[in-house]
C-alpha positions as CSV (number, residue, x, y, z in Angstrom):
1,X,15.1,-28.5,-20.2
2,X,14.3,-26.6,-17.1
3,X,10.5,-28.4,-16.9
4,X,12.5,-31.5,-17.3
5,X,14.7,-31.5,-14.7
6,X,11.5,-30.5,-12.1
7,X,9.2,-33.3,-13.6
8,X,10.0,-35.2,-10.1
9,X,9.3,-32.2,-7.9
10,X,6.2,-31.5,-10.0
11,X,4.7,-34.5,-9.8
12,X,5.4,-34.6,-6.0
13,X,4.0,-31.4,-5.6
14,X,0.7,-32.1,-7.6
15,X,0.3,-35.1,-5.6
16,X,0.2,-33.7,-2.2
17,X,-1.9,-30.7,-3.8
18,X,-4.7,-33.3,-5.2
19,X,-5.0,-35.6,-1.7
20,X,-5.4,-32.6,0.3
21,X,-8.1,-31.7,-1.2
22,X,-9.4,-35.3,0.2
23,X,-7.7,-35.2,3.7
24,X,-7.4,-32.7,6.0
25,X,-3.8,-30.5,5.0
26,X,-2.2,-31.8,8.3
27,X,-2.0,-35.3,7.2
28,X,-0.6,-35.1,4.0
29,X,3.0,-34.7,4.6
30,X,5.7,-34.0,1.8
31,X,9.3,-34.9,1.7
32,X,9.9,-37.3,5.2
33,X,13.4,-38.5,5.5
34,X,13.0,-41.6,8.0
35,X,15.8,-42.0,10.3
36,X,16.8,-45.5,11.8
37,X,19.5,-44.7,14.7
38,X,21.9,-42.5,13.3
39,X,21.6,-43.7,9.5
40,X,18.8,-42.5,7.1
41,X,16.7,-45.7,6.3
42,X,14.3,-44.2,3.6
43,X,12.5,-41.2,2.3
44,X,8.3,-40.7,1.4
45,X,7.8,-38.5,-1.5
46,X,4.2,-37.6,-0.2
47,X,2.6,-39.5,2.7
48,X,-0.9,-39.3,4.2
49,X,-1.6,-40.8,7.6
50,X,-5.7,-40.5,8.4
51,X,-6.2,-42.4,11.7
52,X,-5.3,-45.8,11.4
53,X,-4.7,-45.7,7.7
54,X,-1.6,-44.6,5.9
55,X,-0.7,-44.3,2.2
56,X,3.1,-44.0,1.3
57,X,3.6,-42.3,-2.3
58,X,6.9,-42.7,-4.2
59,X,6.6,-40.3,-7.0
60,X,8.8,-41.0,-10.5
61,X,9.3,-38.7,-13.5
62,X,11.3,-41.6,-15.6
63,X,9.9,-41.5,-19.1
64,X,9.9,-44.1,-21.7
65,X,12.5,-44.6,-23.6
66,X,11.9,-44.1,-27.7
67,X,13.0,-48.2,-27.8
68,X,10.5,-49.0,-25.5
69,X,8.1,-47.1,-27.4
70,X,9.0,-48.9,-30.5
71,X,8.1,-52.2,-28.9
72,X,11.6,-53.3,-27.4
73,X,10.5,-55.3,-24.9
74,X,13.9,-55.6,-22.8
75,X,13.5,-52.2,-23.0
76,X,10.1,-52.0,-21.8
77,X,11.1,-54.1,-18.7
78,X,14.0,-51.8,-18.2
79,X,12.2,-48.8,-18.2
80,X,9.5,-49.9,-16.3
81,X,12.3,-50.9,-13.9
82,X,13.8,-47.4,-13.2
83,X,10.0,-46.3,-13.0
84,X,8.3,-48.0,-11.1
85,X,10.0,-51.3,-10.0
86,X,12.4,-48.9,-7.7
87,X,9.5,-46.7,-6.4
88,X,7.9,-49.8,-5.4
89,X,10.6,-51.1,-3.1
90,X,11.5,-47.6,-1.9
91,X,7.6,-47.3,-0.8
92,X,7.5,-50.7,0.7
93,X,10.8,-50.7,3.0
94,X,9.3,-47.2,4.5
95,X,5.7,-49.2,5.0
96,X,7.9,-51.3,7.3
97,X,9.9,-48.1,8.5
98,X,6.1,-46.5,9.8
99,X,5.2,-50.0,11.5
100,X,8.7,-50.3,13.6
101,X,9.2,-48.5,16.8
102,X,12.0,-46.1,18.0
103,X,12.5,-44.3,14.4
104,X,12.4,-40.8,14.0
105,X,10.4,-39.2,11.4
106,X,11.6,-35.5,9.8
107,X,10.5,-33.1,7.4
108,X,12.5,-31.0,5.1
109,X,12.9,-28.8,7.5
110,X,14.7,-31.0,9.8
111,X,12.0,-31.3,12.4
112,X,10.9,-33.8,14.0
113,X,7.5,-35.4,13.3
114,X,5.7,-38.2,15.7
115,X,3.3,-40.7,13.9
116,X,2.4,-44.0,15.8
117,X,3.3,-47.6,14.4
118,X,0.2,-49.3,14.7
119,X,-1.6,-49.2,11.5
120,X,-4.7,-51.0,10.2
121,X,-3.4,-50.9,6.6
122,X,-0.6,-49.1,4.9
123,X,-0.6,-49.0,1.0
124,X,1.6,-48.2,-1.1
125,X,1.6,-46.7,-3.7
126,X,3.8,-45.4,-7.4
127,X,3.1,-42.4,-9.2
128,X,4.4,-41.8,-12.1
129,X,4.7,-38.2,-14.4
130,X,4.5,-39.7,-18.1
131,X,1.9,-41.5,-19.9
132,X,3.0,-45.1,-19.7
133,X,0.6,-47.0,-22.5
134,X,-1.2,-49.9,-20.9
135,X,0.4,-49.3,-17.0
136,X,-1.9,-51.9,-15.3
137,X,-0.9,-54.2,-17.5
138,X,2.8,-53.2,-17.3
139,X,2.1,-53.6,-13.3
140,X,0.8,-56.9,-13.5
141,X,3.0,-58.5,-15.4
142,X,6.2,-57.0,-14.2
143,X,6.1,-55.5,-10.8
144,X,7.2,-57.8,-8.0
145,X,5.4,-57.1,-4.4
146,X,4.8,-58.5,-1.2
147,X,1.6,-58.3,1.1
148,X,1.5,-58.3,4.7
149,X,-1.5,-58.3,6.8
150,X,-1.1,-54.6,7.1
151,X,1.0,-54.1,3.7
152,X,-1.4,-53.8,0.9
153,X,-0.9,-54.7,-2.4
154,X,0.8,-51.8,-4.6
155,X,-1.2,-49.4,-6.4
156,X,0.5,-47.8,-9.4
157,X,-1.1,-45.1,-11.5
158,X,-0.1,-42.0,-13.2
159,X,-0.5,-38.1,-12.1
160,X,-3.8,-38.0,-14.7
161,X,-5.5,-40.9,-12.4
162,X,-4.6,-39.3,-9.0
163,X,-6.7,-36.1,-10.2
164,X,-9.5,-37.9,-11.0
165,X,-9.5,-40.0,-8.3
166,X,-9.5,-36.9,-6.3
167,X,-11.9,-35.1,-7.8
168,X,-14.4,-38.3,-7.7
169,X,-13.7,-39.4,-4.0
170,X,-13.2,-35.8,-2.6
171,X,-13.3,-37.6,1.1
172,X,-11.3,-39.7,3.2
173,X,-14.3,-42.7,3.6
174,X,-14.5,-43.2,0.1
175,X,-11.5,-42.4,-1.1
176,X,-10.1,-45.2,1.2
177,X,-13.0,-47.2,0.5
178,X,-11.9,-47.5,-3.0
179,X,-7.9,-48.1,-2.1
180,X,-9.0,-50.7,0.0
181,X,-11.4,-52.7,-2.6
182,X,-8.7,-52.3,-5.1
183,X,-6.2,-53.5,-3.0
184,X,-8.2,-56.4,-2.0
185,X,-8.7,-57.2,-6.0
186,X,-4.9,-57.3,-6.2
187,X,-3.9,-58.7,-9.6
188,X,-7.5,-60.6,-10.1
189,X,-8.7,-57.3,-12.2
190,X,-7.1,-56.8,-15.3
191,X,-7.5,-54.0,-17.1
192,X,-5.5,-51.8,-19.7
193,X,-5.7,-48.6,-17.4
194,X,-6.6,-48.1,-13.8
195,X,-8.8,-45.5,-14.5
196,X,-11.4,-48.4,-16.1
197,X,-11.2,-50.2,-12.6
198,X,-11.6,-46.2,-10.6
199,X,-15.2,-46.3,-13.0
200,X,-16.1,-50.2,-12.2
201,X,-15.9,-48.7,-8.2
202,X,-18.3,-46.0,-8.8
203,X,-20.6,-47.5,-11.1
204,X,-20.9,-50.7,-9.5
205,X,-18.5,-51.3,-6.1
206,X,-15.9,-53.7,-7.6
207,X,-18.8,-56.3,-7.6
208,X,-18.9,-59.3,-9.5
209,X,-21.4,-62.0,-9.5
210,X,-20.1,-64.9,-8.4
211,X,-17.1,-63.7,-6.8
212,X,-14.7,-65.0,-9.8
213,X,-11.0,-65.4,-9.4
214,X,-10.3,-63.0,-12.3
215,X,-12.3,-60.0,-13.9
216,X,-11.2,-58.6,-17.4
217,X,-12.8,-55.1,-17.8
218,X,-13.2,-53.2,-21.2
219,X,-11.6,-49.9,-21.9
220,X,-15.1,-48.8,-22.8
221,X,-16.5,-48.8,-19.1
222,X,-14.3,-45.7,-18.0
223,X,-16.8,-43.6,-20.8
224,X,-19.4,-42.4,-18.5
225,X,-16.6,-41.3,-15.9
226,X,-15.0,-39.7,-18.8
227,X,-18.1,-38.1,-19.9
228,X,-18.6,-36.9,-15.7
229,X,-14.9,-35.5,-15.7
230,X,-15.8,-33.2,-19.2
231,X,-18.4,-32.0,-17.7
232,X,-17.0,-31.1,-14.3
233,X,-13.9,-29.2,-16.4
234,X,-15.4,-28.1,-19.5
235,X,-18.4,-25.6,-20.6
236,X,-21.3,-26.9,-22.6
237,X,-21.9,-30.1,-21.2
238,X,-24.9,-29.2,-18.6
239,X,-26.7,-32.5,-19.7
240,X,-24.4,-34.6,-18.8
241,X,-24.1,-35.7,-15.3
242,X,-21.4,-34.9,-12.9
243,X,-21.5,-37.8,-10.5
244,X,-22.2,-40.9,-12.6
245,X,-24.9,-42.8,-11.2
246,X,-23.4,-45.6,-8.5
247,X,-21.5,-45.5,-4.9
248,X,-21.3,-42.0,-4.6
249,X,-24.9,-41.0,-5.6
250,X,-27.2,-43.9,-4.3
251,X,-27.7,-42.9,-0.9
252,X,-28.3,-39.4,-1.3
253,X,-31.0,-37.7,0.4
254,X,-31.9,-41.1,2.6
255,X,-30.6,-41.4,6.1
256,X,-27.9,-44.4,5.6
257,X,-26.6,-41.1,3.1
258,X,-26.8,-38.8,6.2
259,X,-25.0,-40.9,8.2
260,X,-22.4,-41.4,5.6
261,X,-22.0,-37.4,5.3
262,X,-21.9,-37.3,9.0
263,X,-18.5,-39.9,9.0
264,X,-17.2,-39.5,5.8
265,X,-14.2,-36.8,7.0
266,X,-13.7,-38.6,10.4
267,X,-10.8,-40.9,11.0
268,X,-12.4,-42.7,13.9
269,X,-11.5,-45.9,13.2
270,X,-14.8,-47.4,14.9
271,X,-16.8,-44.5,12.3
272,X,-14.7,-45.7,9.4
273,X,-15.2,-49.1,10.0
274,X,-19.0,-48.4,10.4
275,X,-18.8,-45.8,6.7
276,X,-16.6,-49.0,5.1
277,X,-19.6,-51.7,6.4
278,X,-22.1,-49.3,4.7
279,X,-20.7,-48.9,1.5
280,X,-19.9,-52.9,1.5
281,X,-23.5,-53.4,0.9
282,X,-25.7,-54.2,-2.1
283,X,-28.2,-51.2,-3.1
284,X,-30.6,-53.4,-2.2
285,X,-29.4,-54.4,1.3
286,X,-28.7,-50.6,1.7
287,X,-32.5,-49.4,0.8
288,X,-33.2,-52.6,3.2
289,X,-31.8,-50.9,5.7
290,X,-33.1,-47.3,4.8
291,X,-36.5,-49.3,5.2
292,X,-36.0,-50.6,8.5
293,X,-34.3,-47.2,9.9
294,X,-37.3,-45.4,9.0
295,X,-39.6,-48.1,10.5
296,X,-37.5,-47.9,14.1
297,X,-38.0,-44.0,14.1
298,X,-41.5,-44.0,13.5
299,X,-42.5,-46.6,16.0
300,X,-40.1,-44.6,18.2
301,X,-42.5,-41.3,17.7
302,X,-45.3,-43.2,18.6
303,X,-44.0,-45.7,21.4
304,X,-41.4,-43.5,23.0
305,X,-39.6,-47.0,23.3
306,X,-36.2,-48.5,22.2
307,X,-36.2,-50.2,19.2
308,X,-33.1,-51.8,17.6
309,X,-32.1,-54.6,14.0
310,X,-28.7,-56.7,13.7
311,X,-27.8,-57.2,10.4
312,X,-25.3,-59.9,10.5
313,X,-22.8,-61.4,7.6
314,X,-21.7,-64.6,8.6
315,X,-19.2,-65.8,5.9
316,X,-17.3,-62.2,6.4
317,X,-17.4,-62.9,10.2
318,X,-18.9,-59.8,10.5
319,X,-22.2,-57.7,11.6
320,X,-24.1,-54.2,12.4
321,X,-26.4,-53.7,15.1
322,X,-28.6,-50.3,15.1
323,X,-30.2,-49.0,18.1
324,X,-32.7,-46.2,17.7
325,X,-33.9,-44.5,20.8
326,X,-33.7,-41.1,22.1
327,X,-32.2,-41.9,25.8
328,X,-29.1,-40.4,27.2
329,X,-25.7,-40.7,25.8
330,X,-24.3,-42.9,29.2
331,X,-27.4,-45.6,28.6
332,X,-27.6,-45.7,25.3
333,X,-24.0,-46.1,24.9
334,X,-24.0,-49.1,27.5
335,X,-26.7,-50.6,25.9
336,X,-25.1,-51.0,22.5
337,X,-21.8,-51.8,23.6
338,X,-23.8,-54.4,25.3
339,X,-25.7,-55.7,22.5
340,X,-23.2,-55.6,20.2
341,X,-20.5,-58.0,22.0
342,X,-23.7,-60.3,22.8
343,X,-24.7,-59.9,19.3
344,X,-20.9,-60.5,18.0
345,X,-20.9,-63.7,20.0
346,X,-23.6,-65.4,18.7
347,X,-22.7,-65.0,15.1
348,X,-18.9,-65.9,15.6
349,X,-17.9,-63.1,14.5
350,X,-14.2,-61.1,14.6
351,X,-15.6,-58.2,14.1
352,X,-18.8,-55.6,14.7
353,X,-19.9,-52.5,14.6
354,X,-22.7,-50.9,16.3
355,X,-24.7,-47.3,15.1
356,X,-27.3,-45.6,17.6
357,X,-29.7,-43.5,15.7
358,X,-31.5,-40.5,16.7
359,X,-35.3,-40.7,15.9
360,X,-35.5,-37.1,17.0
361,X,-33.1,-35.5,14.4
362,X,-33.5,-38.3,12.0
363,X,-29.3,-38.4,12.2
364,X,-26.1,-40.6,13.6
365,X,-25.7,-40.5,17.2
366,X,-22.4,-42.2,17.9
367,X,-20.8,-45.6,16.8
368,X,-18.9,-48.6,18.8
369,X,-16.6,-50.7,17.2
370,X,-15.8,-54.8,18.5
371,X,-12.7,-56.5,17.5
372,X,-11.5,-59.0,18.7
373,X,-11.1,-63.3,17.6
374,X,-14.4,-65.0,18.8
375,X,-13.4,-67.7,20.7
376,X,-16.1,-69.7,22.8
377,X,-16.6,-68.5,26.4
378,X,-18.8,-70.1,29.5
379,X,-19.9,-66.6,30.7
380,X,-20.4,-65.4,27.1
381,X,-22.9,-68.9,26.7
382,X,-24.7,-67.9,29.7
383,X,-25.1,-64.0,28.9
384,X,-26.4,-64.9,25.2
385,X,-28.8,-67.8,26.9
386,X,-31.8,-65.8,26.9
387,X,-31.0,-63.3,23.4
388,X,-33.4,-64.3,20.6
389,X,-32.1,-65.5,17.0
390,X,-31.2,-62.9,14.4
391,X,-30.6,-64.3,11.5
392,X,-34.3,-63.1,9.5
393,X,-35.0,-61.6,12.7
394,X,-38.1,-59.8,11.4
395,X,-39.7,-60.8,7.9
396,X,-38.9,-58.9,4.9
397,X,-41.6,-58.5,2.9
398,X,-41.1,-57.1,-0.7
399,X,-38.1,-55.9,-0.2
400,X,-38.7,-54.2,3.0
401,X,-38.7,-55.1,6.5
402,X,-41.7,-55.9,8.9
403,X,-40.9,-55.2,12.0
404,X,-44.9,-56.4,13.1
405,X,-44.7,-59.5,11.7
406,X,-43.9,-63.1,13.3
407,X,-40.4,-63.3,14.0
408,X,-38.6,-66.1,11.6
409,X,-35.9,-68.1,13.1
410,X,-32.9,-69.1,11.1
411,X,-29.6,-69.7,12.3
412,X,-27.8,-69.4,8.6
413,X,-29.0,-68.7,5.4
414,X,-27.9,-71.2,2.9
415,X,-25.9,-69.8,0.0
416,X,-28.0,-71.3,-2.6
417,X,-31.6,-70.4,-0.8
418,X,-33.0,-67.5,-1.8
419,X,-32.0,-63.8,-0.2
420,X,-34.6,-63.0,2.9
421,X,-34.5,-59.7,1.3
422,X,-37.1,-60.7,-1.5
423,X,-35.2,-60.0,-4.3
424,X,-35.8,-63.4,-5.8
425,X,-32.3,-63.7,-6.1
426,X,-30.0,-66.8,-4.9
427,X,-28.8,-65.1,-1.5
428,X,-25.2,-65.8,-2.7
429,X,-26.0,-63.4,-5.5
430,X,-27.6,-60.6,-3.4
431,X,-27.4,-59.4,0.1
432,X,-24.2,-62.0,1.1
């Protein structure tokens, strides 16, 4: 009776315990009554605020009742009411209380806490403490959201799935990686259990060929996850891997994975934008890259000179430039802030991020990050007159750049031609 009644303080407790073993303790914040004038307006159960990014956790310890678990379907819907349906709302009205100025923010203490109201995304999420059979579907089917432009769709799970989800994606970068992907899925993933959709990220990115408007996953595809977790808690299973292979393994020991273990803690929001771009690519794209990093620094070693690629995705809008050069901090930084908003331009793009690379130590530098609407400019038209084409700026040859070879100017790549990256895929297949 006594573990009963403190199944909602538990599973708040083990909550906050898991994420800050992801986040730095400081940001994971338990129990914050949210005051709107004189009147409390909500309350988070457990609330992590990284930079620009916040997740708002309602925690619930309603069980199932034995009708529901007989198959009573009103039942079901009521239970999954007082559950989760509740939690949901609760979390939502405070994703509107963090965005809205002049609130006051307190601890159980009773003191005052300051967080700022402009957030890239908020997500919010339900926990719950008991096993609820087939909870994804339960959530897609019955829960009844809202998105915003900052407001992500919900993400419900249960206390088993935060632990794994912490234990896989023990850092901020890919732990909000994954939130984010999900989030974007919203209900066009349907699976039985969310813990089949945590495997689908770190086996294979949420990709799908052909970007279909709905994606069934088998139970089945969690197994090697399952398998990694057993062998991460138990004894005897040395021969099994602990980090299945996928997201979190395939850049290890190259230098786009050195620059990811350089950002992965930071909540920059120009770094995690740059960490978020990275892990947005194929594995061939990424190795792509690799190449054409390790081609910069070597001409670098033997030219002393400046050497730079722009890797630009038009349909998201979007693009990288990297700069490798060993100059000071004050002109190298110019340089790319430079080259970026030129680059940015040309492609029409909302939104960029730029990476300067040190051929020296083989390691990040420092990051920029554009935002902003393209919209056409005189001055920008007369700055950009002389920059070259980028689009296939240098030939890729086998899979790998060649930065000696004639440039090849293309404006846009077709979706049905074939992927510059020589993969002898349909370039709306590969490295879009």
């Amino acid at each position: 009776m006594t573990a009963s009644d403190h199944r909602g303080e538990f599973t708040e407790d083990f909550t906050a315990d898991c994420l800050r073993k992801v986040f730095p303790p400081q940001n994971v914040y338990t129990n914050i009554d949210i005051y709107d004038g004189k009147n409390r307006a909500g309350e988070i159960d457990v609330l992590v605020v990284h930079g620009k990014y916040a997740i708002v956790i309602q925690a619930k310890s309603k069980k199932l009742t034995i009708a529901a678990r007989k198959g009573n379907s009103k039942q079901l819907k009521s239970d999954f009411k007082a559950a989760v349906q509740d939690a949901y709302d609760q979390s939502y009205l405070c994703a509107e209380l963090l965005q809205k100025k002049d609130v006051k923010f307190k601890d159980a203490e009773g003191k005052v806490i300051a967080f700022g109201d402009d957030y890239e995304s908020i997500f919010p999420v339900c926990i719950v403490s008991d096993h609820y059979p087939a909870l994804a579907s339960q959530a897609q089917h019955f829960l009844r959201h809202t998105v915003t432009e900052t407001i992500k769709h919900p993400y419900v799970m249960d206390v088993f799935l935060i632990d794994m989800m912490t234990e896989m994606l023990s850092s901020p970068l890919y732990f909000l990686d994954f939130v984010t992907k999900r989030s974007n899925h919203g209900d066009s993933i349907h699976s039985n259990h969310e813990l089949t959709t945590l495997s689908c990220y770190i086996i294979q990115n949420l990709f799908f060929d052909e970007n279909p408007d709905m994606v069934v996953l088998d139970d089945d595809v969690s197994a090697t996850l399952e398998l990694a977790m057993l062998a991460r808690r138990e004894d005897g299973f040395d021969h099994v891997p602990k980090t299945p292979r996928g997201i979190l393994t395939i850049y290890s020991g190259t230098l786009i994975g050195n620059i990811l273990d350089d950002i992965k803690n930071s909540c920059d929001l120009g770094l995690m934008k740059l960490g978020f771009h990275i892990l947005s690519l194929s594995e061939d794209s990424g190795n792509i890259i690799n190449d054409a990093i390790s081609q910069m620094v070597e001409l670098n070693k033997k030219d002393n000179k400046h050497h730079d690629a722009t890797l630009p995705i038009l349909e998201a809008k979007k693009g990288l430039t990297i700069h490798v050069n060993n100059d000071e901090d004050e002109l190298s930084g110019k340089r790319l802030v430079t080259h970026c908003e030129k680059r940015k331009y040309t492609c029409k793009a909302d939104e960029w991020v730029g990476l300067c690379f040190s051929p020296v130590s083989s390691r990040f530098r420092f990051a920029t990050y554009h935002r902003s609407k393209w919209e056409p400019s005189v001055k920008m038209d007369k700055m950009v007159e002389s920059l070259p084409k980028i689009s296939g700026a240098h030939e890729v040859k086998n899979g790998k750049v060649d930065f000696k070879g004639k440039q090849a100017i293309r404006t846009k790549i077709g979706r049905n031609s074939s992927c510059p990256c020589g993969s002898g895929k349909k370039f709306k297949r590969c490295c879009i």
